[in-house]
PANURO-278418 format. One line per 2 residues: number of its first residue (from 1); their letters; for each residue x negated, y negated, z negated of C-alpha. Coordinates in nm, 2 decimals. Layout:
NUM> A> X:Y:Z; ... $
! end
This chain:
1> XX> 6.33:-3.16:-8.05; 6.38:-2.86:-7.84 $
3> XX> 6.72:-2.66:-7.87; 6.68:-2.26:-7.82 $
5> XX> 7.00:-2.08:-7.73; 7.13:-1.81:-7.62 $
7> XX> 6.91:-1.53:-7.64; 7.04:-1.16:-7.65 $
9> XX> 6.85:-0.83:-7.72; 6.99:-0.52:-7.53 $
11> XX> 6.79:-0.22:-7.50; 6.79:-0.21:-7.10 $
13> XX> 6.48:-0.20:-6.84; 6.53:-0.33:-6.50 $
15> XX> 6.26:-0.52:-6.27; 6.22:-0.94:-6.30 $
17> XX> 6.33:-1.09:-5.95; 6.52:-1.44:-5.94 $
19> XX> 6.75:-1.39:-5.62; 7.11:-1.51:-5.50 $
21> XX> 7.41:-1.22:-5.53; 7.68:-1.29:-5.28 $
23> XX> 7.96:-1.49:-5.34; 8.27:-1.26:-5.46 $
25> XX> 8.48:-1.55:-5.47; 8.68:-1.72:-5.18 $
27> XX> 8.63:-2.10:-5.16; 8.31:-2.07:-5.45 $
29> XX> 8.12:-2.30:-5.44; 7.75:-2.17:-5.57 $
31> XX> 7.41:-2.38:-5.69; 7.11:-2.19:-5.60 $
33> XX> 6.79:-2.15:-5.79; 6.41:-2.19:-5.78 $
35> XX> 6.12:-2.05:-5.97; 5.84:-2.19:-6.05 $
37> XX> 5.53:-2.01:-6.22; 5.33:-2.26:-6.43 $
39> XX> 4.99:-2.02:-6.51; 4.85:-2.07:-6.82 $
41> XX> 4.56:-1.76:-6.80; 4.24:-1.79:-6.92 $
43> XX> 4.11:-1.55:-6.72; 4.26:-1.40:-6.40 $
45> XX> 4.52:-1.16:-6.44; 4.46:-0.79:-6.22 $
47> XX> 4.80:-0.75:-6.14; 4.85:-0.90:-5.81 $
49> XX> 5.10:-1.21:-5.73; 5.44:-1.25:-5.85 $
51> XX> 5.70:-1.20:-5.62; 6.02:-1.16:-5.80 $
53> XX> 6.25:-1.22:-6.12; 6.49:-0.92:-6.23 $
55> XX> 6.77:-1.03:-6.43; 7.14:-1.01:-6.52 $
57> XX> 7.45:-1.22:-6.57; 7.64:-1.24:-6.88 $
59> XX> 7.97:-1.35:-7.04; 8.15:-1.62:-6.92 $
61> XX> 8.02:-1.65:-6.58; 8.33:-1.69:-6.30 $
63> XX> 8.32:-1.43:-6.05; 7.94:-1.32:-6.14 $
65> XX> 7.81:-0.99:-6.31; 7.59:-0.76:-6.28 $
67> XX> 7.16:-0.77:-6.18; 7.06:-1.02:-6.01 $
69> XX> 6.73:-1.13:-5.84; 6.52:-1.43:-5.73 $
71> XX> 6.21:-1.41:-5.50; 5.96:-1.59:-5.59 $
73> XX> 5.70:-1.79:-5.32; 5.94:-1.61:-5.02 $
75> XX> 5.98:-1.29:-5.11; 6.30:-1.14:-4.98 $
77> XX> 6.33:-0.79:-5.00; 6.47:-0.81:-5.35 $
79> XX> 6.56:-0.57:-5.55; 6.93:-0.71:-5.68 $
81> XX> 7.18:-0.94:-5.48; 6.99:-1.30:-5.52 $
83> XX> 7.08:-1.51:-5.81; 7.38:-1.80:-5.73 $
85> XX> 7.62:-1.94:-6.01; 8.01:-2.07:-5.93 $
87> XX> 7.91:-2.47:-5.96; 7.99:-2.65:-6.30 $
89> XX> 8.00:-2.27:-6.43; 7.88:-2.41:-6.79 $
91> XX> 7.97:-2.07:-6.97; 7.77:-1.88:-6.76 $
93> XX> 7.48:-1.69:-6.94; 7.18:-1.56:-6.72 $
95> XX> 6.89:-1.36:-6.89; 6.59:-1.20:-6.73 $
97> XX> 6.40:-0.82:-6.78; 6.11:-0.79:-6.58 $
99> XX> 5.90:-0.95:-6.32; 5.75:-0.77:-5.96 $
101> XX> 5.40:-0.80:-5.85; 5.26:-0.76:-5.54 $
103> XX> 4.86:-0.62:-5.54; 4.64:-0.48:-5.22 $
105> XX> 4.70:-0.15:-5.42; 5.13:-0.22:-5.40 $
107> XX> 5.42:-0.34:-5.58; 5.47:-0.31:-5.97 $
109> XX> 5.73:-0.41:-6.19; 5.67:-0.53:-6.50 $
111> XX> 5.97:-0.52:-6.76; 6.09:-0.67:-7.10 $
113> XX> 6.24:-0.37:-7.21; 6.51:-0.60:-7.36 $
115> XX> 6.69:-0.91:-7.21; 6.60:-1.25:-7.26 $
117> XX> 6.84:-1.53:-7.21; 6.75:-1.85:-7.09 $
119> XX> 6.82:-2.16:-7.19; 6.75:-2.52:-7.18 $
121> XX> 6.46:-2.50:-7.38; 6.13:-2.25:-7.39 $
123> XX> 6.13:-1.99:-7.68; 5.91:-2.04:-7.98 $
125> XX> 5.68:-1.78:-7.85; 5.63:-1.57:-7.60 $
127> XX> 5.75:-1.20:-7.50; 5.52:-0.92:-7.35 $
129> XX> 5.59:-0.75:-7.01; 5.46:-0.38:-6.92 $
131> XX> 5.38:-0.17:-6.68; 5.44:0.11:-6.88 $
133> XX> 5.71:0.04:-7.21; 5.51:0.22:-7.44 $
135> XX> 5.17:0.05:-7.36; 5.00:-0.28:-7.44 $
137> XX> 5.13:-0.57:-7.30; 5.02:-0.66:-6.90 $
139> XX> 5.08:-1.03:-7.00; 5.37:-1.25:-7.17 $
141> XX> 5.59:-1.52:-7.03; 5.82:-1.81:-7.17 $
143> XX> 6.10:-1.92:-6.97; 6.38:-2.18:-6.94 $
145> XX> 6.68:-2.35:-6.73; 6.60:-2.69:-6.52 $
147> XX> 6.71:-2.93:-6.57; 7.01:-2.82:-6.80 $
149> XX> 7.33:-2.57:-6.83; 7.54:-2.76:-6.67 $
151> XX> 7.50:-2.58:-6.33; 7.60:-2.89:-6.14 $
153> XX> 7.34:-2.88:-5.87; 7.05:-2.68:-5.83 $
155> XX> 6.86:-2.58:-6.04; 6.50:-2.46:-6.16 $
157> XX> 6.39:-2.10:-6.38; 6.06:-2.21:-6.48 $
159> XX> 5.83:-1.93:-6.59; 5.49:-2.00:-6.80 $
161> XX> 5.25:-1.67:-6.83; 4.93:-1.59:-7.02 $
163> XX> 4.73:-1.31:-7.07; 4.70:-1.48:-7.41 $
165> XX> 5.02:-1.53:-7.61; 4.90:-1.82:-7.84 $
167> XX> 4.88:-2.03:-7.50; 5.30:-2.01:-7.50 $
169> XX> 5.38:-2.14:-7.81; 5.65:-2.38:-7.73 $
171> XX> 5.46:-2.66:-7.94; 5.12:-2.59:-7.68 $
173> XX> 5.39:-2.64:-7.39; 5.55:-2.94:-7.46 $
175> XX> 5.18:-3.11:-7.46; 5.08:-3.05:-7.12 $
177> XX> 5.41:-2.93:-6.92; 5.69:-3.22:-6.97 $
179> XX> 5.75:-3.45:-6.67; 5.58:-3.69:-6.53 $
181> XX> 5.30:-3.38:-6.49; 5.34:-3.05:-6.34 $
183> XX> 5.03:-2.85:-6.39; 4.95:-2.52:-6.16 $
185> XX> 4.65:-2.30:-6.12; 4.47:-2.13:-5.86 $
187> XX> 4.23:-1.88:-5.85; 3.94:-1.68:-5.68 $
189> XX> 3.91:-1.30:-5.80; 3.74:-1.34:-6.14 $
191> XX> 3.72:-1.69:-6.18; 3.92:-1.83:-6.45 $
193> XX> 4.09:-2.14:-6.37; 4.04:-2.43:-6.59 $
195> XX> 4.31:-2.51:-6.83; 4.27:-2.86:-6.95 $
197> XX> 4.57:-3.08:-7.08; 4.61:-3.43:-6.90 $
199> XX> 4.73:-3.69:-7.13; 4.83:-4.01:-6.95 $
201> XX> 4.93:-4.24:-7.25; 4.55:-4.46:-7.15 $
203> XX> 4.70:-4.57:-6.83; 4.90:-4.89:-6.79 $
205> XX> 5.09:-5.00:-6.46; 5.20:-5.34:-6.33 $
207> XX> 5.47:-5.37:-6.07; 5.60:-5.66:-5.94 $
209> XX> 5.98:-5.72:-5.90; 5.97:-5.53:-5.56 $
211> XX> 5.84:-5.20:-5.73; 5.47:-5.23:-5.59 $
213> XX> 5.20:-5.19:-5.79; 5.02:-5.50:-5.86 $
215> XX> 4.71:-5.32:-6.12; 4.66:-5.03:-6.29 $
217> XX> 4.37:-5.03:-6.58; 4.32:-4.78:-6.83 $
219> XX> 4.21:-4.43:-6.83; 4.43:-4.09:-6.81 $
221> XX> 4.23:-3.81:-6.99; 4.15:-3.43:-6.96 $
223> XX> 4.17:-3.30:-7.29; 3.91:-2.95:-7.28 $
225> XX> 4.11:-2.65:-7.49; 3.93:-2.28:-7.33 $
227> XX> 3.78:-2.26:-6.99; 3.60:-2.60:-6.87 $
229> XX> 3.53:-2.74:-6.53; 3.27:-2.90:-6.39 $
231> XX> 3.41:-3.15:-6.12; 3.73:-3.30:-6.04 $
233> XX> 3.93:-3.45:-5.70; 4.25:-3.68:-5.74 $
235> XX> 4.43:-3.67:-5.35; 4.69:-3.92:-5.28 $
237> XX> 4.86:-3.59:-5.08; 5.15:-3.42:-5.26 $
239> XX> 5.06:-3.07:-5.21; 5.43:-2.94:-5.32 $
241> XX> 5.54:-2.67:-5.56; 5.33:-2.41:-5.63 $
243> XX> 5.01:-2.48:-5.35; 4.87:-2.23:-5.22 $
245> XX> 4.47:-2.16:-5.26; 4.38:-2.28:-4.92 $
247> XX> 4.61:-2.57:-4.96; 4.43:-2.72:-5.30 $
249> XX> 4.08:-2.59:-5.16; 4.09:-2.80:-4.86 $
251> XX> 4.25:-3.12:-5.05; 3.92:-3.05:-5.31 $
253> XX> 3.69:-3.03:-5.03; 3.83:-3.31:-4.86 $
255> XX> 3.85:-3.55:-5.16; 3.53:-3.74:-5.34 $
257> XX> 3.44:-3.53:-5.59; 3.31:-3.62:-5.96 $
259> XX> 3.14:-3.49:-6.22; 3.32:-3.36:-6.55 $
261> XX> 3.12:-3.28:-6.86; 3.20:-2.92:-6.94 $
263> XX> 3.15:-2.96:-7.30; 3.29:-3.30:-7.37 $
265> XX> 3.59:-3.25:-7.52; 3.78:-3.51:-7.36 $
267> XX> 3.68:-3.66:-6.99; 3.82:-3.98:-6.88 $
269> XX> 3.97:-4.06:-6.52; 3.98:-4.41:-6.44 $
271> XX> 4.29:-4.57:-6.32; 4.07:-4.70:-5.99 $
273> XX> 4.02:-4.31:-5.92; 4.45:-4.31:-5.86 $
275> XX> 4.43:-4.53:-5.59; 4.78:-4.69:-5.68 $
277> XX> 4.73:-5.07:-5.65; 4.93:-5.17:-5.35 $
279> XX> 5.16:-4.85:-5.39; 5.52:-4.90:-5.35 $
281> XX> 5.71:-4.71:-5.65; 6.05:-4.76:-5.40 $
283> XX> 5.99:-4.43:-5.33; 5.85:-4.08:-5.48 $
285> XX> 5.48:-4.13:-5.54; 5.23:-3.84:-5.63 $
287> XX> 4.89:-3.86:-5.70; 4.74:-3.50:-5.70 $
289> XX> 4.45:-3.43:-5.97; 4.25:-3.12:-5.89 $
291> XX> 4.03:-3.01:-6.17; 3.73:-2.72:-6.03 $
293> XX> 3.56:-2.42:-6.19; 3.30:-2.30:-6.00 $
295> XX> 3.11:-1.98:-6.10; 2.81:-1.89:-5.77 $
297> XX> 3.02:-2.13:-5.47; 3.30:-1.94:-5.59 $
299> XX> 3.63:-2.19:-5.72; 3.91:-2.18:-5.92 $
301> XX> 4.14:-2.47:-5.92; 4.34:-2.66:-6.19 $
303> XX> 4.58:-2.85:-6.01; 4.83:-3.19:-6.23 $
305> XX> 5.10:-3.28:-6.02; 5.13:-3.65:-6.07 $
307> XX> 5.50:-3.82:-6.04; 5.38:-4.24:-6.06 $
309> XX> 5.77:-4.42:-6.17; 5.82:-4.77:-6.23 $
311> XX> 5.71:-4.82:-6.60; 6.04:-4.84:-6.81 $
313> XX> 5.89:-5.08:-7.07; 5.97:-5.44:-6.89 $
315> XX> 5.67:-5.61:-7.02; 5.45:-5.42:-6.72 $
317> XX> 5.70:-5.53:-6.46; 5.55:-5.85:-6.32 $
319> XX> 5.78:-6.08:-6.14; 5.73:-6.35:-5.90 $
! end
């Protein structure tokens, strides 16, 4: 079960950029963060890329206060100071406004017109952000704290949009976004990107007693909720956080490419296609599943970031 804390309402408006203040104590010692935009549209959003988070600090953070900021995909000419907090700062409370988008057209900041705090877990539902405050919503986002509120290392805002609110519920998110599986979009000017959920449960892994894979059998499947594909690549390349378009169109083109049926509503991927027998689970292995919609040669990608472990339950750990 998911915990939700800490949120608090304040009628303020200030622009959404996730950056690192500077340090006002001497001998602090600060964890910095990351943000990572998990896109859950259904169809492409007009407003441009995001390129920062706006928020502020609250109570009980040492030597913190006031807005901060945290570029987003390496955007630095931020708004606030950029986000850090004093290591092991547990009290500290962060909560976010608004977000910035960059378009051809400019830059546009998109606010909450309260705060939202952040905590471990994502909010029940989702929370509009607006160009203007008295208009219709632009798009909503659900957010969190990675991987917890400890503020011990590092650590991770990760923000999940829509132009569709019912695609935030946290019950929706828990089905496609918990590790092993990150799942990313990206998308040509008016093609929608699929939005499938991968479920993995089919798949079964045998490793020997020096964590390499000795077989994998089973299927993984694409479970078909709005906007269907038609093909689908999996790359042994780990194409990082957040890939750019270029980067998951050249792994597509690249990769052997098969058929999905658009209307089915589940597809199964064999465990041959993850290429994984002989892989040694020693170290960090990805296996990079890029699902396709293409409208007239025109492609938006779907992309499952795969994290392949060593299986916890010792009856698929074969020893010799």
């Amino acid at each position: 079960m998911q915990t939700y804390i800490r949120r608090q309402i304040a009628q303020t408006v200030f622009s959404l950029a996730l950056s690192l203040p500077l340090l006002a104590g001497c001998g602090d010692h600060a964890v910095l963060p990351a943000g990572k935009l998990v896109d859950r549209t259904t169809k492409a959003l007009s407003l441009g890329s995001f390129a920062e988070i706006n928020g502020s600090f609250g109570r009980g953070c040492t030597n913190r206060s006031g807005a901060w900021s945290l570029g987003l995909d390496g955007f630095t000419a931020l708004t606030n100071p950029s986000l850090s907090v004093v290591q092991g700062d547990i009290g500290c409370e962060l909560s976010v406004s608004a977000v910035r988008a960059l378009s051809p057209v400019g830059s546009s900041v998109y606010s909450l017109g309260n705060t939202l705090s952040l905590g471990i877990g994502f909010w029940p539902t989702s929370y509009p952000f607006k160009l203007n405050i008295g208009g219709s919503a632009d798009f909503y986002a659900n957010m969190r704290i990675a991987p917890d509120l400890t503020f011990t290392s590092n650590f991770t805002i990760d923000i999940i949009y829509s132009e569709d609110p019912s695609q935030l519920t946290s019950s929706l998110i828990a089905s496609y976004y918990e590790e092993p599986v990150v799942r990313s979009s990206v998308m040509s000017a008016g093609i929608s990107a699929p939005d499938y959920g991968l479920d993995l449960s089919g798949l079964t892994v045998q490793v020997n007693d020096q964590k390499v894979v000795r077989s994998a059998v089973g299927d993984a499947s694409l479970l078909r909720m709005n906007v269907p594909g038609q093909s689908y690549v999996v790359s042994t390349l780990n194409l990082g956080q957040g890939p750019s378009f270029g980067t998951v169109d050249a792994a597509f083109l690249g990769g052997l490419q098969r058929p999905l049926g658009p209307l089915a509503p589940i597809n199964l991927v064999p465990a041959e296609v993850f290429a994984l027998t002989g892989a040694d689970l020693s170290t960090q292995v990805i296996r990079t599943l890029i699902v396709a919609n293409e409208v007239a040669g025109t492609r938006s990608y779907e992309v499952f970031a795969i994290r392949v472990d060593v299986p916890s339950d010792r009856s698929t750990l074969l020893l010799h």
